[in-house]
Phi, psi and omega in degrees: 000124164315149182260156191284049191276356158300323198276345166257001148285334185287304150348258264241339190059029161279150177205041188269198181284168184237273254304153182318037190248180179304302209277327163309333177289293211303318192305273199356277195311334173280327187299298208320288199312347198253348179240324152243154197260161160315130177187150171229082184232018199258301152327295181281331169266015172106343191298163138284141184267096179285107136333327174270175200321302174270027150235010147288327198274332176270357219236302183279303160324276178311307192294333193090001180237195214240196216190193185226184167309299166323342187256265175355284187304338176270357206253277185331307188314295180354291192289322185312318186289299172306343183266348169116011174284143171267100179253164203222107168299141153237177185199157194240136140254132180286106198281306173006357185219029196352095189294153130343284198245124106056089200273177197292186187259098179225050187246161100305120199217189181191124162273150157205146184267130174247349241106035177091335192269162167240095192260160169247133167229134172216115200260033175218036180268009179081220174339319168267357185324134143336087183305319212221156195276166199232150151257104212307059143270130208254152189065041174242110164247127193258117199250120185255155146272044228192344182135169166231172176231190178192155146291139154238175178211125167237107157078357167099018156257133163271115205230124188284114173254125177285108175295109172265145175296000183241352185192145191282145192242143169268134216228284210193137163274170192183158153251204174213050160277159173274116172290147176234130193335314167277008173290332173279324174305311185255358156285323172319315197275311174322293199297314187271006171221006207286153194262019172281350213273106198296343162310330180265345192266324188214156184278112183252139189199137136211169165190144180262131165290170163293166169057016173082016173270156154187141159289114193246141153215118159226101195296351159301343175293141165236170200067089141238146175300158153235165188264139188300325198206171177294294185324316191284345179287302176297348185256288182334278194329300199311324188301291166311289155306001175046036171283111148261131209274005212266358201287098185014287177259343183243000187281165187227130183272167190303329202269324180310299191310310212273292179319306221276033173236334184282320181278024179213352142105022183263335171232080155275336193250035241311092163240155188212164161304125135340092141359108183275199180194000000 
């Protein structure tokens, strides 16, 4: 079935260009990362995460609320595929905590050819999300307003890096075998359900602003501000992340928003984190 792209432009508040070129992948990837976030709270209340096309599309779009990679990223491929980009699924281990042993593929990305080129675009990493599509080249540092990254290639593994000012980070490895929808189906079911999976553990929210701004919330930080009552936390979220909580099947009421801060030990007293803005 087609996807709907007036209605995830509207989504995205895009009016950029459709036809297949670099500056449309690049408008696109930028509108995306700025209007929908990051969020795992689909986790933390307990949902199962459907994954496939129209119930990602009714879930970000329709609903109004954000995702995770497996979502975001499946949702971007979507749309790509439809304006006539040659797109290629992938899949990462997420390095970003330097794991010991080598960890399972539970990243989602997407290649796509452009002009004879190969770029990677992925608008579903939280914090570190890409801003801008990448170009599969290595000794390319790519300077954002937003941070800078660069590609290495080892061994026919490729690993996405954050230039931090003080030190450079391993972000995610990747090849360029192609993934198929149960490759994704159990890194979706793995992340959301395995209990070690820090997805289950703390609350995560981003989303990038205009101008090299972004809005963060990980409630694993500590010394984070708190918000006076649950209510201001929960409007103040919607607000900031360009969340809708109203929806039939994806909305989320005040009272789920409370419990589900009470199963993360955040409000018992009532307090909670702060948004950053």
């Amino acid at each position: 079935m087609s996807v709907d792209l007036q209605r995830y432009f509207k989504r995205i508040n895009y009016r950029g260009p459709t036809a297949p070129t670099l500056d449309t992948l690049q408008q696109l990837h930028q509108a995306h990362t700025q209007a929908i976030a990051f969020e795992n709270f689909d986790v933390l209340l307990g949902r199962r995460i459907n994954i496939d096309d129209d119930a990602v599309f009714e879930k970000l779009v329709v609903a109004g609320r954000g995702g995770w990679c497996f979502e975001q990223n499946g949702l971007f491929r979507r749309v790509l595929a439809e304006l006539g980009f040659k797109v290629t699924n992938l899949s990462a281990r997420v390095l970003l905590s330097n794991p010991v042993a080598l960890p399972a593929l539970t990243h989602r990305l997407t290649l796509v050819g452009v002009n004879n080129e190969s770029w990677i675009a992925d608008v579903g990493f939280g914090g570190k999300t890409l801003p801008g599509p990448m170009r599969l080249t290595e000794d390319n540092v790519q300077d954002t307003s937003y941070g800078r990254y660069s590609l290495e290639c080892k061994d026919g593994a490729w690993s996405l890096k954050y230039h931090d000012p003080e030190k450079v980070i391993t972000l995610y490895r990747f090849t360029l075998d192609e993934q198929h929808y149960s490759d994704y189906e159990m890194g979706n079911h793995y992340v959301a359900t395995w209990p070690e999976s820090h997805f289950r553990h703390c609350l995560t929210l981003s989303l990038y602003q205009p101008g090299g701004r972004r809005n963060t919330l990980y409630s694993a930080t500590e010394n984070m501000p708190e918000f006076a009552s649950v209510e201001s936390l929960y409007k103040t979220i919607q607000q900031n992340f360009n969340l809708g909580f109203d929806h039939p099947q994806h909305g989320i009421t005040l009272g789920e928003f409370s419990r589900m801060l009470q199963s993360l030990n955040l409000y018992p007293d009532s307090k909670s984190p702060a948004a950053e803005g």
